[in-house]
C-alpha positions as CSV (number, residue, x, y, z in Angstrom):
1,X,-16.3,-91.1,140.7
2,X,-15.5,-94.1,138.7
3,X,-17.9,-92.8,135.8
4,X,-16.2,-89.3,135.6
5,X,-12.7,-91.5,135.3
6,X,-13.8,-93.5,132.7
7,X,-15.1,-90.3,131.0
8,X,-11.3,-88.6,131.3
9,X,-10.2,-91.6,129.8
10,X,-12.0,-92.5,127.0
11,X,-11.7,-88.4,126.4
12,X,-7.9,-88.8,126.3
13,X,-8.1,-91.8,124.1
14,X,-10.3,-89.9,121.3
15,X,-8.0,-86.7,121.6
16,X,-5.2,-88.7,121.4
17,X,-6.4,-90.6,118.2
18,X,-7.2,-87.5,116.3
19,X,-3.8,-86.0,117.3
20,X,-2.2,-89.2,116.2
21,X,-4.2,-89.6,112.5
22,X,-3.4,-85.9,112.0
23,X,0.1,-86.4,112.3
24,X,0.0,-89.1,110.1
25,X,-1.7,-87.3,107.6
26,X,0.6,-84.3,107.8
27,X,3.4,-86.5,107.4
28,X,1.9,-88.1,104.1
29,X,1.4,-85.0,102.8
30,X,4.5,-83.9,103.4
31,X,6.1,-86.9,102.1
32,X,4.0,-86.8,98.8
33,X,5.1,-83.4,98.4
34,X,8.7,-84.4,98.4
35,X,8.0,-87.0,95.9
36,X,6.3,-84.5,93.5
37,X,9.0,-82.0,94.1
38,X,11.7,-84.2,93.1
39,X,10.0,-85.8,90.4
40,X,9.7,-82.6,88.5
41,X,13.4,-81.3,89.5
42,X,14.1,-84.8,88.4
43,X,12.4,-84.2,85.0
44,X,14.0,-80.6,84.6
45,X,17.6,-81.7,85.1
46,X,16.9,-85.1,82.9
47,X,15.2,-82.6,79.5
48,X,18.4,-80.1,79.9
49,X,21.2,-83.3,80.7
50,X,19.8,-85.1,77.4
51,X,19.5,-81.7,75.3
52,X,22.5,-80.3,76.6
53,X,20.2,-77.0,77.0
54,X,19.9,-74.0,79.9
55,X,22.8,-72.2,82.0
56,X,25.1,-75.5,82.0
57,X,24.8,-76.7,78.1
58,X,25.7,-75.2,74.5
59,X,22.2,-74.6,73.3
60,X,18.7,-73.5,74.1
61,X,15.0,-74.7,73.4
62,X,13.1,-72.3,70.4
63,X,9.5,-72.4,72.7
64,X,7.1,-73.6,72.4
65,X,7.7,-77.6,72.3
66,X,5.6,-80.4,73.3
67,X,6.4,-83.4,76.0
68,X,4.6,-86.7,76.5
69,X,3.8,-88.4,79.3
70,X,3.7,-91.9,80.0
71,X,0.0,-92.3,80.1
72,X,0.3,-91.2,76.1
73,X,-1.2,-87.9,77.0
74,X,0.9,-84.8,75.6
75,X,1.1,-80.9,76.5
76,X,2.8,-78.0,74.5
77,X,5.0,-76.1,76.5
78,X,5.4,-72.6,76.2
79,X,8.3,-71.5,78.5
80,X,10.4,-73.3,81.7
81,X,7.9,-71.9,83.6
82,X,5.2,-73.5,82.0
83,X,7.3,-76.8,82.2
84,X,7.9,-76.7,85.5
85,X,4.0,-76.4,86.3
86,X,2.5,-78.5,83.7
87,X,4.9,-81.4,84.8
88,X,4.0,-80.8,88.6
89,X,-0.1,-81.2,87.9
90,X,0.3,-83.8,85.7
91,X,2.9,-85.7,88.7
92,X,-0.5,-84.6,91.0
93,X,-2.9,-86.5,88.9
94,X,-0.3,-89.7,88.5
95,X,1.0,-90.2,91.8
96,X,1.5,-93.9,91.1
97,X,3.6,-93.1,87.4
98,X,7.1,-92.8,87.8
99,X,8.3,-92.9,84.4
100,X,9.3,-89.1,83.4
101,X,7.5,-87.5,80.4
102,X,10.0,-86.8,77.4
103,X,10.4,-84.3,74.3
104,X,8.4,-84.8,70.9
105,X,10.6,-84.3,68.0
106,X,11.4,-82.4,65.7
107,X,12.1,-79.6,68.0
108,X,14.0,-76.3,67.0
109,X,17.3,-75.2,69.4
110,X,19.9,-72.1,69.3
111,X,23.5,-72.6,69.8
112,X,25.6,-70.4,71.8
113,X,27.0,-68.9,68.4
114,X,23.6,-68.0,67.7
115,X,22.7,-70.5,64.5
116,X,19.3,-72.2,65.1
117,X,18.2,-75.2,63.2
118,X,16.0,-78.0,63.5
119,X,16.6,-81.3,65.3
120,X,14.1,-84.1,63.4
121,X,14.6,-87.0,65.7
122,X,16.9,-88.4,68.6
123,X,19.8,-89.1,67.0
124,X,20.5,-85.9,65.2
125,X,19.7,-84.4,68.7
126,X,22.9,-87.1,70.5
127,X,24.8,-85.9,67.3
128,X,24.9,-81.9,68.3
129,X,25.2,-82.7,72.1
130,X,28.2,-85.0,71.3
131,X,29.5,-82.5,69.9
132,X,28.9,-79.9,72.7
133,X,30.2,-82.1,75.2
134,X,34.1,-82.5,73.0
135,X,33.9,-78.8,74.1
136,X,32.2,-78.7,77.6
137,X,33.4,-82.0,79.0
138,X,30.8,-84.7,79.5
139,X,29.3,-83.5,82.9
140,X,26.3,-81.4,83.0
141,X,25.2,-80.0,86.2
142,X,21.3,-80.0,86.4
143,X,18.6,-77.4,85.6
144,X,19.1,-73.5,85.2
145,X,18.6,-70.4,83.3
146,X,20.3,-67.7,82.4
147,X,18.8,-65.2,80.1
148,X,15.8,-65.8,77.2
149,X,16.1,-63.5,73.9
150,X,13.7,-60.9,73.5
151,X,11.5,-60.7,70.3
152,X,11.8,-59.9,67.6
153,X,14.6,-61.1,66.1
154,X,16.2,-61.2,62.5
155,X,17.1,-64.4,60.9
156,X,19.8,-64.6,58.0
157,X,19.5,-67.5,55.8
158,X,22.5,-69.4,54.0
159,X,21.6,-67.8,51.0
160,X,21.4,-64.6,52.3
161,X,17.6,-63.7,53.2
162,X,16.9,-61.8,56.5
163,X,13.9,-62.4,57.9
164,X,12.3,-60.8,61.1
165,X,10.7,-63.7,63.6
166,X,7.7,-61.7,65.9
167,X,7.8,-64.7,68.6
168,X,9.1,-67.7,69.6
169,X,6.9,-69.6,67.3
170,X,7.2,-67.5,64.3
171,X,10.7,-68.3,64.8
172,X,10.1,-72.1,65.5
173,X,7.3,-72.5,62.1
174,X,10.1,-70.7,60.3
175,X,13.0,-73.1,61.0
176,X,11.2,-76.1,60.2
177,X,9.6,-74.8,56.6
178,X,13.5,-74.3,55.7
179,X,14.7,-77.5,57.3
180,X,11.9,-79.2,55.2
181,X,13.6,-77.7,51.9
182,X,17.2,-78.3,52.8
183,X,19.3,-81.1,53.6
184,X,20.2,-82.0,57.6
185,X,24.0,-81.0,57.1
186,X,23.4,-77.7,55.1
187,X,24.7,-74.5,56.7
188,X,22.3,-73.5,59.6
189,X,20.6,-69.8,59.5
190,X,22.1,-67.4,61.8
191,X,20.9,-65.0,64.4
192,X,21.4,-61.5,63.1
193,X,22.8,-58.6,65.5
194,X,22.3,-57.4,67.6
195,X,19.6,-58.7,69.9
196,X,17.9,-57.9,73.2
197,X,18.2,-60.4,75.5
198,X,16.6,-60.2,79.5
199,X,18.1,-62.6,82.0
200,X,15.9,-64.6,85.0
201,X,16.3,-61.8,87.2
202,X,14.7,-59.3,84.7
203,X,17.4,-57.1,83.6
204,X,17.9,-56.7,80.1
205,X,20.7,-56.6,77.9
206,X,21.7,-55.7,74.0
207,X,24.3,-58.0,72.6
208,X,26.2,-56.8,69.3
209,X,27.8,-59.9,68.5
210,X,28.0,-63.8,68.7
211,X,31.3,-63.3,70.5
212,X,29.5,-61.0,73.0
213,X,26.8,-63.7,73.4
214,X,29.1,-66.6,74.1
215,X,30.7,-64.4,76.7
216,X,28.0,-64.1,78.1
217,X,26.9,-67.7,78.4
218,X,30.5,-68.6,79.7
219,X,29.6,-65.6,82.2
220,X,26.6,-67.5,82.8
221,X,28.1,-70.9,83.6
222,X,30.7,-69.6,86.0
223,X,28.6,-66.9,87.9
């Protein structure tokens, strides 16, 4: 009799401890999975707060651009998509690393008027965003889309020349050979119209004008 009790109890015990380590682990994992999740939300809302970019800001990213991370590896980034994912398996492989990865410059943007340019370094980049916040007030309120332009596109130049972009890095290698050949404060090349544009739930849209498209980036904001 005694044996069979001592049995039951060192029985219990075991069962117990297995019971007990798995809710441990389940709670680590958990809890890891929070930490990733915020840190690439966190990283999201930091790129489109310092860029003034996405639903909430006065310009958008000409993809694809590259970030670095703080272990002085880099990725090029096709999409927000891509961003979102390449961020959360590099935040897998770096638990320990808090510091958040950040843009390489030059990077290209468009404005909600529709001229594109090239931004060479950080402080032409806090130049334009001053400037979008004197219209926008100086909140921004995290990460969103709203609608991406469909390719191609035509380009005008200052002095006149149209050209058609096939992709977001035709458009991008196109940008930067003009930027290289013209001053930082010359007048910016212009999207030509109108332009298909598809928004994050699929539909598309033409847009005839830059007045149409800031309408539809205000839309954006308040929607």
């Amino acid at each position: 009799m005694q044996t069979r009790l001592l049995f039951f109890f060192v029985a219990s015990m075991l069962i117990g401890g297995m019971m007990l380590t798995t809710s441990c682990s389940d709670s680590t994992d958990s809890l890891d999975e929070e930490v990733i999740g915020n840190f690439v939300d966190g990283t999201m809302e930091d790129i489109d707060r310092r860029h003034r970019t996405g639903r909430f800001g006065c310009f958008e990213f000409v993809f694809p651009i590259t970030i670095s991370f703080a272990d002085s590896t880099s990725a090029e980034i096709d999409d927000y998509d891509d961003l979102r994912e390449t961020v959360r398996s590099w935040k897998e492989a770096n638990a320990d690393i808090m510091e958040r990865p950040m843009i390489d410059y030059p990077i290209e943007i468009t404005t909600q008027d529709g001229e594109v340019t090239s931004i060479n370094n950080r402080d032409e980049m806090r130049n334009v965003v001053r400037e979008c916040r004197r219209e926008m007030g100086p909140r921004h309120r995290g990460h969103d889309i709203c609608f991406r332009f469909e390719y191609p596109i035509n380009i005008e130049f200052p002095d006149g020349t149209v050209v058609s972009a096939a992709s977001n890095r035709a458009l991008k290698t196109m940008l930067r050979i003009w930027r290289s050949d013209h001053p930082a404060d010359a007048p910016r090349p212009k999207i030509v119209y109108p332009v298909s544009i598809k928004f994050k739930d699929g539909t598309t849209a033409e847009v005839a004008s830059k007045q149409a498209l800031r309408a539809i980036k205000d839309a954006c904001r308040e929607g």
